[in-house]
C-alpha positions in Angstrom: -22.4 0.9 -0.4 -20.9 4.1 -1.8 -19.6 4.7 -5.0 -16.4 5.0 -5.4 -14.4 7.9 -7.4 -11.0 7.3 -8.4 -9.0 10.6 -9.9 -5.7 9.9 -11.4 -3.7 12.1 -13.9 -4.2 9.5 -16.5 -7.1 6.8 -16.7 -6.7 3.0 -17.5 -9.7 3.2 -20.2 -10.8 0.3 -22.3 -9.5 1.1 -25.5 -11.7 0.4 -29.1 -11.3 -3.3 -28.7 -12.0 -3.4 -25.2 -9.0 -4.1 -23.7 -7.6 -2.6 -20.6 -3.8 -1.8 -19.0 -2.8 -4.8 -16.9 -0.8 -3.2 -14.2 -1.1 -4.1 -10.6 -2.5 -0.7 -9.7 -4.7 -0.8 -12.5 -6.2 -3.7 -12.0 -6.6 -3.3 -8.2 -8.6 0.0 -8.7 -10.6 -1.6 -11.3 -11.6 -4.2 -9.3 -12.7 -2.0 -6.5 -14.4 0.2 -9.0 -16.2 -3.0 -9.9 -17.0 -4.2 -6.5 -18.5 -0.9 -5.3 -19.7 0.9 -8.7 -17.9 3.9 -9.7 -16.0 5.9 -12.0 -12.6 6.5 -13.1 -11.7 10.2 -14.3 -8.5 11.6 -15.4 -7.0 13.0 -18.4 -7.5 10.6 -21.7 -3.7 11.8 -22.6 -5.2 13.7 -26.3 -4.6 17.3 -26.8 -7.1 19.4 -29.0 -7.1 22.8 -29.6 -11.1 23.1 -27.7 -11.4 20.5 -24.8 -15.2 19.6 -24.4 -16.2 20.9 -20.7 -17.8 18.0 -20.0 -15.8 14.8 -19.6 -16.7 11.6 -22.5 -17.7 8.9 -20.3 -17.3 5.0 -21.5 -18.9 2.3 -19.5 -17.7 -1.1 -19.1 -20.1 -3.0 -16.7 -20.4 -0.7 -13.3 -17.1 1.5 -14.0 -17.8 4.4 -15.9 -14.2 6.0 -17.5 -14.4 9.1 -17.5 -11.7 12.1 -19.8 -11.3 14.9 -20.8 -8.7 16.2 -22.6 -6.1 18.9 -22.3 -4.8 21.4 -24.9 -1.3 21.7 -25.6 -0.5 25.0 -23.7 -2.2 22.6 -20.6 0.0 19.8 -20.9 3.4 21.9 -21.4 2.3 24.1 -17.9 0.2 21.2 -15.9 2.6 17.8 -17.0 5.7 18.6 -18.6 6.1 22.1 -16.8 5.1 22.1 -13.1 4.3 18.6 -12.5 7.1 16.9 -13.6 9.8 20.2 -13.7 9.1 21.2 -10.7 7.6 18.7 -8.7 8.6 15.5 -9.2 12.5 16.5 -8.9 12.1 18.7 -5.7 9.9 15.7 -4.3 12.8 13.3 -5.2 15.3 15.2 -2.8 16.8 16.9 -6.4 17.0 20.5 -6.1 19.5 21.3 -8.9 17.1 19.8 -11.5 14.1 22.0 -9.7 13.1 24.5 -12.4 10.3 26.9 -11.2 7.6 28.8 -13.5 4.9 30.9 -12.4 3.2 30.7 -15.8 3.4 26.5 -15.3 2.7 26.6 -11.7 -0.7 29.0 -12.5 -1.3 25.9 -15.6 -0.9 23.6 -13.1 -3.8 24.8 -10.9 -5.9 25.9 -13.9 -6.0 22.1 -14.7 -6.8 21.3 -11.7 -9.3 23.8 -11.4 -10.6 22.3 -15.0 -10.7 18.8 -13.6 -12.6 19.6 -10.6 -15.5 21.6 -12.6 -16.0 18.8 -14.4 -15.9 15.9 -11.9 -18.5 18.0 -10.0 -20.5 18.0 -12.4 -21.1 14.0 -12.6 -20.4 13.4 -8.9 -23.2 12.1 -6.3 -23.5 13.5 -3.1 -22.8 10.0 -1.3 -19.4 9.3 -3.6 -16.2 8.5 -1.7 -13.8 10.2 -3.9 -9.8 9.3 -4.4 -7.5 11.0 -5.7 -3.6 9.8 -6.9 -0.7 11.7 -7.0 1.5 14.6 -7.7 -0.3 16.1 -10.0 -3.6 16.5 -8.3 -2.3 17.9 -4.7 -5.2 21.2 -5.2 -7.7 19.1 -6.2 -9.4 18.8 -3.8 -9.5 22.4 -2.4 -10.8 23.0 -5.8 -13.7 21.0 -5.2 -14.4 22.3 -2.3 -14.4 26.0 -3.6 -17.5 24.2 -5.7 -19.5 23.3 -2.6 -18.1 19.3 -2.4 -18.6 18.0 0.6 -18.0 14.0 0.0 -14.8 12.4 2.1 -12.6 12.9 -0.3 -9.0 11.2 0.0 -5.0 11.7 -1.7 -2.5 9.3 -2.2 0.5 10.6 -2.8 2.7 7.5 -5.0 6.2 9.5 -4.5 8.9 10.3 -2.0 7.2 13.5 0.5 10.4 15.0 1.3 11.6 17.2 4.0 10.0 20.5 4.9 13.7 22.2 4.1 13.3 20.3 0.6 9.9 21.1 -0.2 10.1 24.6 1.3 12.3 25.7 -1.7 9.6 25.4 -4.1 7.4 28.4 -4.4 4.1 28.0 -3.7 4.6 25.4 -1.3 2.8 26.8 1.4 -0.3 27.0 -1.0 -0.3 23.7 -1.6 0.3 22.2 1.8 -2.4 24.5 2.3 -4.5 23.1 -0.5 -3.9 19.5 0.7 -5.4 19.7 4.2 -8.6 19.7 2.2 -8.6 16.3 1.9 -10.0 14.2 4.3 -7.3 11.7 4.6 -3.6 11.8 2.8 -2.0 8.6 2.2 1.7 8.3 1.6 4.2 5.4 1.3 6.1 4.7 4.3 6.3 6.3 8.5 9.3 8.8 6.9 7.3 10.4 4.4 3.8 10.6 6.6 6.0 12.4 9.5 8.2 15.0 6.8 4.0 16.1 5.6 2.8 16.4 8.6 5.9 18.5 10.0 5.6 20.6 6.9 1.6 21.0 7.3 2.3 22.1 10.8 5.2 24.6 9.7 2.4 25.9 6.9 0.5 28.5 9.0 -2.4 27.9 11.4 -5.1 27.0 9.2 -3.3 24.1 7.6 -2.3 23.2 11.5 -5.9 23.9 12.9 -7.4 21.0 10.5 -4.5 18.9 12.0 -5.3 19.9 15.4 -9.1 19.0 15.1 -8.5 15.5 13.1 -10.3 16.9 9.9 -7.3 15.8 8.5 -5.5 12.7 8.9 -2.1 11.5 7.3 -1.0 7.9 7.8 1.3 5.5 5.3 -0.6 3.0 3.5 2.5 1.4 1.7 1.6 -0.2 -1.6 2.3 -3.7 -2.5 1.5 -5.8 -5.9 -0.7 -8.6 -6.6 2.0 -11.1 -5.4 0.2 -14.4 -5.9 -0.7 -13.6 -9.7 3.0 -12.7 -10.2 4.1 -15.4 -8.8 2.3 -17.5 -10.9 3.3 -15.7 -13.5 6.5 -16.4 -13.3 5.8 -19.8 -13.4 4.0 -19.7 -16.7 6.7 -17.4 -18.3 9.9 -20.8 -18.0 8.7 -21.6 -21.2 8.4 -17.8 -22.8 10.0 -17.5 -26.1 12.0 -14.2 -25.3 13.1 -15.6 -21.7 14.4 -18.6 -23.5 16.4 -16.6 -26.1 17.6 -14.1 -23.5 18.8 -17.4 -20.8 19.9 -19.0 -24.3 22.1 -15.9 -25.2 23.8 -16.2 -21.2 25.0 -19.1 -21.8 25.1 -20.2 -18.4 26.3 -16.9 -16.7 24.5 -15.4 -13.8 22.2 -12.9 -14.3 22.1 -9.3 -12.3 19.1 -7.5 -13.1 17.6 -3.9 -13.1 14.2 -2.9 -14.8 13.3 1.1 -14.0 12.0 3.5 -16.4 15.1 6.0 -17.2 14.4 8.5 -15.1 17.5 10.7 -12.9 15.8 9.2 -9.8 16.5 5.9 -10.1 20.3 5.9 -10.5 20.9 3.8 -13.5 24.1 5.3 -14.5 25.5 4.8 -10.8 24.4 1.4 -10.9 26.5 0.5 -13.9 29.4 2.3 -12.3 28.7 0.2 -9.7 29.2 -3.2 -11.4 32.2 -2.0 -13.0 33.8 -1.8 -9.2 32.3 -5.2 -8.8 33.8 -6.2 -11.8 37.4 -4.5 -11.6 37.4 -5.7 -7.5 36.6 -9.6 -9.2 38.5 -10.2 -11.9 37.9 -14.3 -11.4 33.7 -12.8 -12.3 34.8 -11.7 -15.4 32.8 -13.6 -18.6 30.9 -15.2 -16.3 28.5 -12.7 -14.8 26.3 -10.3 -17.0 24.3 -7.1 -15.6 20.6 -6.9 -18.2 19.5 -3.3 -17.3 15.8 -2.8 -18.7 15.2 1.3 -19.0 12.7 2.2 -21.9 12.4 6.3 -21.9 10.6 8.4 -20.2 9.6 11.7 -20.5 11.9 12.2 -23.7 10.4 15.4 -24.0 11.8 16.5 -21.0 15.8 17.7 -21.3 16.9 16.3 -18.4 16.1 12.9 -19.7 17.4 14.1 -22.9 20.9 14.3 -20.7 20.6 11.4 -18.5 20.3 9.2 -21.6 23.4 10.6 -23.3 25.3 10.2 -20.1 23.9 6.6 -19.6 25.0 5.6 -23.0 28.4 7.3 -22.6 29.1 4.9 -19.6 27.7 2.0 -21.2 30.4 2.2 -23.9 33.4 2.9 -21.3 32.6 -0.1 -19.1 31.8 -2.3 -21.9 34.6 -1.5 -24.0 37.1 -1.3 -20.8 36.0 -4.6 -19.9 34.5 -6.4 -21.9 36.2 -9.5 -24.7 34.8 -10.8 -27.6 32.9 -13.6 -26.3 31.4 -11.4 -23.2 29.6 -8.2 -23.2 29.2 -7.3 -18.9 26.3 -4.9 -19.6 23.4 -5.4 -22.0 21.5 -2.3 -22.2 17.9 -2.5 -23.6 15.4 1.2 -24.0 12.2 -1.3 -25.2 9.3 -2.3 -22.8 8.9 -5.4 -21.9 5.3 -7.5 -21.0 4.6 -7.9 -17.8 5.3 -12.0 -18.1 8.7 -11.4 -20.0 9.9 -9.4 -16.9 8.2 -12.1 -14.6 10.1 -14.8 -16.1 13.5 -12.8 -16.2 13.5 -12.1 -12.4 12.7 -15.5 -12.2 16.1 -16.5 -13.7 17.8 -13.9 -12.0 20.3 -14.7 -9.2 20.6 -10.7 -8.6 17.5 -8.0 -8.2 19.8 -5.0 -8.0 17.2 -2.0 -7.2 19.2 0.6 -6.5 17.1 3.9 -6.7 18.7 7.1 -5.3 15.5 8.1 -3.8 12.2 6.1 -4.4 8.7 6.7 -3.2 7.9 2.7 -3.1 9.6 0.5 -5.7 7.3 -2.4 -6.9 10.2 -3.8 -8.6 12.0 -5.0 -5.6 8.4 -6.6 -4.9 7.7 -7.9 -8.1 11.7 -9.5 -8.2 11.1 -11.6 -4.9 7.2 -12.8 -5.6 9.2 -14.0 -9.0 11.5 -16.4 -7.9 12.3 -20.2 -7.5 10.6 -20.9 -3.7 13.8 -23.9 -3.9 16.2 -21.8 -5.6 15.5 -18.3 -5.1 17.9 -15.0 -6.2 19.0 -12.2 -4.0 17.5 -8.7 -3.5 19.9 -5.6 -3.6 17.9 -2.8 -2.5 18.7 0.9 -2.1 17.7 2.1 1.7 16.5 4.5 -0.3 13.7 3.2 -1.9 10.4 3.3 0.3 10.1 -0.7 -0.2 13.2 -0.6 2.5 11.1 -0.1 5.4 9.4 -3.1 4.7 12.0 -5.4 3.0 14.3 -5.4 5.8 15.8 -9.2 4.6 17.4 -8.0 1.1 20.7 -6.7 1.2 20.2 -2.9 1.9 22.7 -0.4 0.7 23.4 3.0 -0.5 23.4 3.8 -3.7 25.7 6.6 -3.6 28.2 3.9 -2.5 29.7 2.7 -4.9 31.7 0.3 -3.5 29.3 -0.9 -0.8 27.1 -1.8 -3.8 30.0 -3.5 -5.6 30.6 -5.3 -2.3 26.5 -6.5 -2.1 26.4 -7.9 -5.2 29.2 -9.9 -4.8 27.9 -11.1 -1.5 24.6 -11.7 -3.0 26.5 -14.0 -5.6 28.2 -16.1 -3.0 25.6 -16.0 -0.5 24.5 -20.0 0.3 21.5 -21.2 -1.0 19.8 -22.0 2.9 20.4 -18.3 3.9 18.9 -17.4 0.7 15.8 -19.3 0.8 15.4 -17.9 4.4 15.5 -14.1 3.3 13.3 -14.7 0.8 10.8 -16.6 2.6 10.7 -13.7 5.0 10.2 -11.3 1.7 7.7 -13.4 0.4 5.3 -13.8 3.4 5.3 -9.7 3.8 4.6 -9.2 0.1 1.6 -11.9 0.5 0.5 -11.1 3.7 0.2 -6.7 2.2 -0.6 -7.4 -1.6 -2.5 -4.7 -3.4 -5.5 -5.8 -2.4 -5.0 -5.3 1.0 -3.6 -1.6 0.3 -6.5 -0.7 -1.8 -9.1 -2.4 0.9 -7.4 -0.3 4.1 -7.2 2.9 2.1 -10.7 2.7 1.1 -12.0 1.8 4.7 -9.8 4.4 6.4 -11.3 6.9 3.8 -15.0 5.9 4.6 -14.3 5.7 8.3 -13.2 9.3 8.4 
């Protein structure tokens, strides 16, 4: 069996004590890793002012984490400058929050250059390599320019948008360029696999050659969670001492959720607007309903985030104070993670999942809201069509998030909606999330990989 090579931007490590992250993508590559033998390499998120060449490598059974670190001029040009500045706003559809800089765009492929000189180092001739996300699109030519010659694959985690989109960004032709030297790119869902392969086509003949001959393929592998554990999960988390103060503090009114990091892409601030049309169009909902929107920050050194969370407390204290009495607050805002089995447990007592993304690549909370609920009893999905989870949940109540109003309209249907037609949609959700959990991403990536 070969060994498998996973490449992210950051690497679920063991810390001192042992431990490890617990989410769902973690723990499916670490089980692969452990099922085939492998390592895990990335960035161990420290800055130092003289990174070692070599990466420290800590070994917990047959996974081998391996890191290097980055100095600070590396994470302002690689991750906050190009990656995240530049990238991830043009590849959510944002171009008015697309800032370009040559000096970050030639840190981002230093890094990358960086992180492939030291992977090679360490890497077998028979390893299956895979690499995740935005911020490692050139790695892979950069092995390559080393002499690499293992299948190497690329899953790209976010929205892929248009070539008229992506073509703004300088340098895009390099790195469409720079991708066809993978062996196989995953992406999310059928839209995103046929805006890359229109743009690799539109990049020149060379990228279009290795599409021609097959030495590339790009296909959508779209990711799902571990929906059995979470279910169960769910279960355990009734009895949670937080989701018993936060049901406590309801007193008996329904519960609308949202949980998404505060980031511009996922439309929190139009999602409250939204629930004051819902509340000013149903004025009998009034005390009765409360909207919980979970957004700890993200990126705070970033100034657009700086913004977004100015302008998301400014309409917090409008619609609160507009609406709101003594006895009822509509929106309770919290900026703290919670566990894993606190979220469970709050879907689970959740008559709304409003997911309302204005552009998404997957959205694992729309999955991880339906494999929550009450099988007898279960809530409601509200899910932006533009959230890459769409495609596949067809049964929630699909919407657009620049809609104010149709949003307003969905959650009030979603409220009203009888319990046997609920229990049908969400039978329908369920068996799709069991039937394409994580595992079975991770396993058909990895075979279409080693089939190539």
């Amino acid at each position: 069996m070969m060994r498998l090579v996973v490449v992210s931007n950051r690497v679920a490590a063991p810390d001192g004590e042992g431990k490890t992250a617990a989410g769902g993508l973690a723990v499916a590559l670490r089980a692969a890793l452990q099922q085939q033998g492998g390592i895990w390499f990335g960035w161990s998120g420290k800055v130092t002012d003289e990174p070692a060449a070599q990466p420290t490598i800590v070994r917990r059974g047959k996974v081998g984490y391996a890191v290097v670190d980055l100095t600070a001029v590396d994470r302002d040009e690689y991750y906050l400058g190009f990656a995240n500045r530049a990238l991830w706003p043009n590849m959510h559809y944002r171009l008015g929050l697309t800032q370009f800089s040559r000096a970050e765009y030639s840190g981002y492929m230093r890094v990358n250059r960086r992180f492939a000189e030291a992977l090679a180092a360490i890497l077998q001739p028979s390893d299956l390599v895979w690499v995740h996300d935005y911020h490692l699109i050139p790695f892979a030519a950069e092995l390559r320019r080393l002499g690499v010659t293992n299948r190497i694959g690329y899953f790209h985690h976010i929205p892929w948008p248009p070539i008229d989109v992506f073509g703004a960004l300088p340098g895009c032709q390099d790195l469409l360029l720079a991708l066809t030297a993978y062996d196989l790119v995953g992406v999310q869902t059928a839209r995103d696999a046929g805006n890359l392969v229109r743009a690799i086509e539109e990049a020149g003949p060379e990228a279009r050659q290795r599409l021609d001959r097959g030495a590339l393929k790009v296909a959508a592998f779209p990711i799902g969670i571990d929906t059995m554990a979470f279910h169960a999960a769910a279960l355990r988390a009734e009895d949670n001492s937080v989701v018993q103060r936060t049901m406590d503090g309801l007193a008996a009114r329904d519960l609308v959720i949202g949980v998404d990091r505060l980031d511009y892409s996922k439309g929190i601030v139009e999602r409250l607007e939204s629930f004051e049309r819902f509340l000013i169009a149903n004025p009998d909902r009034r005390g009765n309903v409360v909207l919980l929107q979970i957004s700890p920050h993200s990126r705070s050194e970033v100034p657009e985030y700086e913004q977004l969370d100015r302008q998301t407390d400014s309409a917090l204290g409008r619609i609160n104070s507009s609406l709101g009495d003594p006895s009822w607050t509509p929106i309770r805002f919290i900026k703290q993670a919670y566990t894993r089995p606190v979220l469970a447990g709050l879907y689970r007592h959740a008559a709304v999942g409003l997911v309302t993304p204005m552009r998404d690549g997957m959205n694992l909370v729309a999955k991880e809201y339906v494999a929550a609920q009450r099988p007898e009893d279960p809530g409601v999905l509200v899910l932006s069509r533009f959230a890459g989870a769409a495609e596949q949940m067809t049964e929630a109540l699909i919407v657009n998030p620049y809609d104010k109003f149709e949003v307003a309209m969905a959650i009030g249907a979603a409220l009203l909606m009888p319990k046997d037609e609920r229990i049908s949609r969400w039978q329908a959700l369920f068996e799709g999330l069991r039937r394409q959990d994580i595992t079975w991403w991770t396993r058909t990536f990895i075979d279409a990989l080693a089939r190539k």
